[in-house]
C-alpha positions as CSV (number, residue, x, y, z in Angstrom):
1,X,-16.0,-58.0,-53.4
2,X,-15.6,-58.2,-49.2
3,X,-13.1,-60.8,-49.3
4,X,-11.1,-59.8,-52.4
5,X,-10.5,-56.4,-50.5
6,X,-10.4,-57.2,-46.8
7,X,-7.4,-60.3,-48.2
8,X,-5.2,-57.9,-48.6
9,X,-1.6,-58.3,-47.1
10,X,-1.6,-55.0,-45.8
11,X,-5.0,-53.8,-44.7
12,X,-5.2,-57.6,-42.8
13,X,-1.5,-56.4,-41.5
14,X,-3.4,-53.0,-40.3
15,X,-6.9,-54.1,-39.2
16,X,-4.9,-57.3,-37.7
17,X,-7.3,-59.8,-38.7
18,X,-7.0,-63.0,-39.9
19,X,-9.2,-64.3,-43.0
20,X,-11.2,-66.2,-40.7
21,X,-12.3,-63.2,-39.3
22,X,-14.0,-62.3,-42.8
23,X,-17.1,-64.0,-42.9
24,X,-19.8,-62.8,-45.1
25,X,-21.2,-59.5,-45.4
26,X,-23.5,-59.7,-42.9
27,X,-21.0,-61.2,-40.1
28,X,-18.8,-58.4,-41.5
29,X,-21.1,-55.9,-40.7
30,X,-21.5,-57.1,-37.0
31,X,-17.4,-57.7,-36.7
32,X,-15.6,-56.2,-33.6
33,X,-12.6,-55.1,-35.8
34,X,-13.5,-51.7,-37.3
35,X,-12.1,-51.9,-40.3
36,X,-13.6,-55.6,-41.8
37,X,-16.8,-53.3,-40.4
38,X,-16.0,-50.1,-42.3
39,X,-15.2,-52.2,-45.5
40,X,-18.5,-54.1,-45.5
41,X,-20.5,-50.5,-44.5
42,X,-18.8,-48.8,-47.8
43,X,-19.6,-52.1,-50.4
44,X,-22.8,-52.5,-48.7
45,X,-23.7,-48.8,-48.7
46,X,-22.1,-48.4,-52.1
47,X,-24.3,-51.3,-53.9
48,X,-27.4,-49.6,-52.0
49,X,-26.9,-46.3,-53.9
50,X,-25.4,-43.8,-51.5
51,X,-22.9,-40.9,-52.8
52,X,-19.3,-40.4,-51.7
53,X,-20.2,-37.6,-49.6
54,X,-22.8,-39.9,-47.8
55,X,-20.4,-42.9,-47.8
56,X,-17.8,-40.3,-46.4
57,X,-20.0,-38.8,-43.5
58,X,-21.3,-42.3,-42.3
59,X,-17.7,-44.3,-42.4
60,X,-16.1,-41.2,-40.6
61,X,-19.0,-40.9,-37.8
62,X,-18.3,-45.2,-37.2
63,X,-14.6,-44.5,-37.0
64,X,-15.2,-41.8,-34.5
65,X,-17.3,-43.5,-32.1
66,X,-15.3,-46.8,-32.6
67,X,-11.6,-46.4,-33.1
């Protein structure tokens, strides 16, 4: 799911990341580059249960202290 989101031409063309970059979910997680970090936090978060407003709350508290 991490890779078949984060290959896409214009969200690698945003995050400006290369598909080397990617990694697994854990080394995703970890990444410098906000958004291959956001994208693993929401499929990790989502496969562990958590609601949309949770999801919502969490990604837009990262993106505030990182971006």
């Amino acid at each position: 799911m991490l890779q078949a989101v984060l290959m896409d031409e214009h969200l690698m063309k945003y995050g400006n990341y290369t598909v080397q970059q990617i990694g697994s979910i854990y080394q995703a997680l970890d990444s410098d580059n906000y958004v291959i970090s956001a994208v693993a936090q929401i499929i990790k978060r989502t496969g562990e249960g958590a609601t949309e407003k949770e999801l919502w709350k969490e990604i837009n508290e990262y993106l505030k202290r990182n971006v």
